[in-house]
Backbone as CSV, one residue per row, in Angstrom:
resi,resn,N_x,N_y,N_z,CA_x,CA_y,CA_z,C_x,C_y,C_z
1,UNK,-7.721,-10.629,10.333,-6.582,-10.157,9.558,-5.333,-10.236,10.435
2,UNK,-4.252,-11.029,9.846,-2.835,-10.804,10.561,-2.040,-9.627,10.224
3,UNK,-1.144,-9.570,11.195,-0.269,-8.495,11.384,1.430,-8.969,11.323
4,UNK,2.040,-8.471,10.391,3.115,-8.802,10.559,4.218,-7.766,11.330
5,UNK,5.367,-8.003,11.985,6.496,-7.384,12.692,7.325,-7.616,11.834
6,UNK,8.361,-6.875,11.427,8.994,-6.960,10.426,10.321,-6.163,11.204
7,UNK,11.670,-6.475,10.417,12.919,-5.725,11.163,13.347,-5.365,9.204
8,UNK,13.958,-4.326,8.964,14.515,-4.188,7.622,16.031,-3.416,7.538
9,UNK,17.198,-3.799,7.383,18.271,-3.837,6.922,18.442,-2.681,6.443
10,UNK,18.582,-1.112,6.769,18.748,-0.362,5.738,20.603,-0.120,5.487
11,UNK,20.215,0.591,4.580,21.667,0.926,3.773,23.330,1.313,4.255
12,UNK,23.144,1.952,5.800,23.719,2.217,6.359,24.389,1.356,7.519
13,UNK,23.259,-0.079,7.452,23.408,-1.089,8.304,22.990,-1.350,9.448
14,UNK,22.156,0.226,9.606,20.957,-0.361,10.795,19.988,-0.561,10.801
15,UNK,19.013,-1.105,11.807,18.208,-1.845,11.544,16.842,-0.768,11.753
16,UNK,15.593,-1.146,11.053,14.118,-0.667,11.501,13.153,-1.466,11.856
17,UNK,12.245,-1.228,12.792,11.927,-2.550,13.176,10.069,-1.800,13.084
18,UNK,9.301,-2.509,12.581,7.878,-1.793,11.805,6.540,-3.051,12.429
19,UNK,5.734,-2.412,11.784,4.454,-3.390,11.912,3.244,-2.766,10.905
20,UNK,2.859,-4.479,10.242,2.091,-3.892,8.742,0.954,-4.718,9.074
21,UNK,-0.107,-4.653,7.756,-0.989,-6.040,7.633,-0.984,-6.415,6.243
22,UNK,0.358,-5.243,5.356,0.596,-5.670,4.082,1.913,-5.590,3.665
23,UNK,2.451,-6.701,4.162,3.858,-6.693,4.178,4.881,-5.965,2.757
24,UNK,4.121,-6.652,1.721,5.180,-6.444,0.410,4.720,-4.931,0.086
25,UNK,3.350,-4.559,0.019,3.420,-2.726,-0.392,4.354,-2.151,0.775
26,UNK,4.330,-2.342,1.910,5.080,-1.605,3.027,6.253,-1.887,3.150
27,UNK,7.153,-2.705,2.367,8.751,-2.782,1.963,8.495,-1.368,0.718
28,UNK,8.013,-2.094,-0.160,8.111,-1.308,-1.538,7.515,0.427,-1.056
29,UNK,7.500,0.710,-0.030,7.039,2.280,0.529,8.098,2.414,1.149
30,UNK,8.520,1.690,1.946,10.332,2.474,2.746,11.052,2.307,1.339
31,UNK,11.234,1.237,0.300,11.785,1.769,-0.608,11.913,2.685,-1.640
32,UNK,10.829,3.333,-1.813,10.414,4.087,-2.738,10.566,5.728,-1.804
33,UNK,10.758,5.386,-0.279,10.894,6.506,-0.042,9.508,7.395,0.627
34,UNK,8.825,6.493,0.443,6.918,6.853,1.095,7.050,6.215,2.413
35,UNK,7.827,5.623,2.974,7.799,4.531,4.083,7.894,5.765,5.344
36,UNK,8.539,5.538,5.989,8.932,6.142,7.498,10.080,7.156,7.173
37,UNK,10.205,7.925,8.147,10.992,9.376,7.783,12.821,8.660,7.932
38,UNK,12.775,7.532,9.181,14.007,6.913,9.071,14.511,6.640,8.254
39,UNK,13.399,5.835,7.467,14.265,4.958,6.482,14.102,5.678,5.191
40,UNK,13.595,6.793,4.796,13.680,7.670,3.893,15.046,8.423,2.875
41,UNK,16.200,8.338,4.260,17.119,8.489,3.850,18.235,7.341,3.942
42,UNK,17.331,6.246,4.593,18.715,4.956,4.538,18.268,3.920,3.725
43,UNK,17.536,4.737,2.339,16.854,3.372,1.449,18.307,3.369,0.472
44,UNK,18.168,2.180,-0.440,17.098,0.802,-0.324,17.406,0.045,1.254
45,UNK,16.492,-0.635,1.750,16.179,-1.292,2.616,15.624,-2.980,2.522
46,UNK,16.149,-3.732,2.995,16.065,-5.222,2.968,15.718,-5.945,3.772
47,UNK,14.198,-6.343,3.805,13.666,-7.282,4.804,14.162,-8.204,5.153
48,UNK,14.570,-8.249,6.801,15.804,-9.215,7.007,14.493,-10.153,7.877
49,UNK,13.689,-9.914,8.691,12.846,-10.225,9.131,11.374,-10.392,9.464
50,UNK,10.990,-11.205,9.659,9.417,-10.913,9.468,8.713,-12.324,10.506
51,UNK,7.328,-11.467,11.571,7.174,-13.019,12.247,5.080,-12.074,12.471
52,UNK,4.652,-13.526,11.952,3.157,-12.685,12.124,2.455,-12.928,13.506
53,UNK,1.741,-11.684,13.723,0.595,-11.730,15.101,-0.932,-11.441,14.413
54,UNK,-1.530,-11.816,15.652,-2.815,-12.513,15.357,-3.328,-11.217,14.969
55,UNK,-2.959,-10.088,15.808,-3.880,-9.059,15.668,-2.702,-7.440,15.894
56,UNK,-3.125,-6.359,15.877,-2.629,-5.291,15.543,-2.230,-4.868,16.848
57,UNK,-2.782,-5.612,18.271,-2.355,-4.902,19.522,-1.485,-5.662,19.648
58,UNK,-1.479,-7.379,19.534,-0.188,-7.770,19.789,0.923,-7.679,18.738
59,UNK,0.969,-6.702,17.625,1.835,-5.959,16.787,2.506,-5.489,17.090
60,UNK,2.073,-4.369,18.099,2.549,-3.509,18.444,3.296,-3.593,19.668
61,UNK,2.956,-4.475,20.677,3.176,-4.566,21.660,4.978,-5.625,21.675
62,UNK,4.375,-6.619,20.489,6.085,-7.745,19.948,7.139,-5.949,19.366
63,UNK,6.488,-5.435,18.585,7.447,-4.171,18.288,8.061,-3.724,19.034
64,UNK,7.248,-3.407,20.182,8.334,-3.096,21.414,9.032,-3.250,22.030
65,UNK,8.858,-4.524,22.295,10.193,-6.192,22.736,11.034,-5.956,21.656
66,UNK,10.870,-5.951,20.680,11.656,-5.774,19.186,13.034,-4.484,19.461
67,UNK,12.179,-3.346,19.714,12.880,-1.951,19.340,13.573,-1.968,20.649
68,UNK,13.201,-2.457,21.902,13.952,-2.413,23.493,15.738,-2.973,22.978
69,UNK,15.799,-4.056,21.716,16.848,-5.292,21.995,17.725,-4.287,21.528
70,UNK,19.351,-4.837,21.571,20.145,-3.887,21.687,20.526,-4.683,19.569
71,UNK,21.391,-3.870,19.160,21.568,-4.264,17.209,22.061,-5.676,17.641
72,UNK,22.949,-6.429,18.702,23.674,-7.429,18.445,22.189,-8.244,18.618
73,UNK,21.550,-8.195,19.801,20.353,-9.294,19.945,19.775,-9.387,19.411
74,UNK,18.984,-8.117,17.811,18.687,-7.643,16.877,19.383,-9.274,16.047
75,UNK,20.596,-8.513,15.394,21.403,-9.725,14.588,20.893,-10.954,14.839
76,UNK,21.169,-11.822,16.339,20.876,-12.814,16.902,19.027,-13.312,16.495
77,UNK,18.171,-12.712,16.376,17.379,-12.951,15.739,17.193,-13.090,14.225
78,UNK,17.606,-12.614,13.757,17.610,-12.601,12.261,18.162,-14.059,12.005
């Protein structure tokens, strides 16, 4: 089973940066407001990004490279 890293656009214009193995229910949960406590109050939210790993440790581990970058290097990926 793959794992996707995902970055999502919320409302306020910053960014969240996540890790799923079901990408489209886990948009439609930060949108609905079931998602993460962040983005709870900065929905709707817009998947700006998305890049898959093989497995759930290296998920987590690209997340972290992910959440270290500063919003501009953020942008620069997208």
């Amino acid at each position: 089973m793959s794992w996707s890293v995902y970055i999502l656009r919320c409302r306020d214009g910053s960014y969240y940066t996540g890790i799923t193995n079901e990408l489209t229910r886990r948009v439609e949960q930060h949108n609905s407001g079931r998602g993460a406590k962040y983005t709870k109050c900065r929905a709707p939210v817009e998947l700006v990004y998305q890049e898959t790993q093989p497995d759930r440790s290296s998920a987590l581990k690209r997340e972290a490279q992910i959440k270290a970058l500063s919003k501009k290097q953020k942008e620069g990926m997208i």
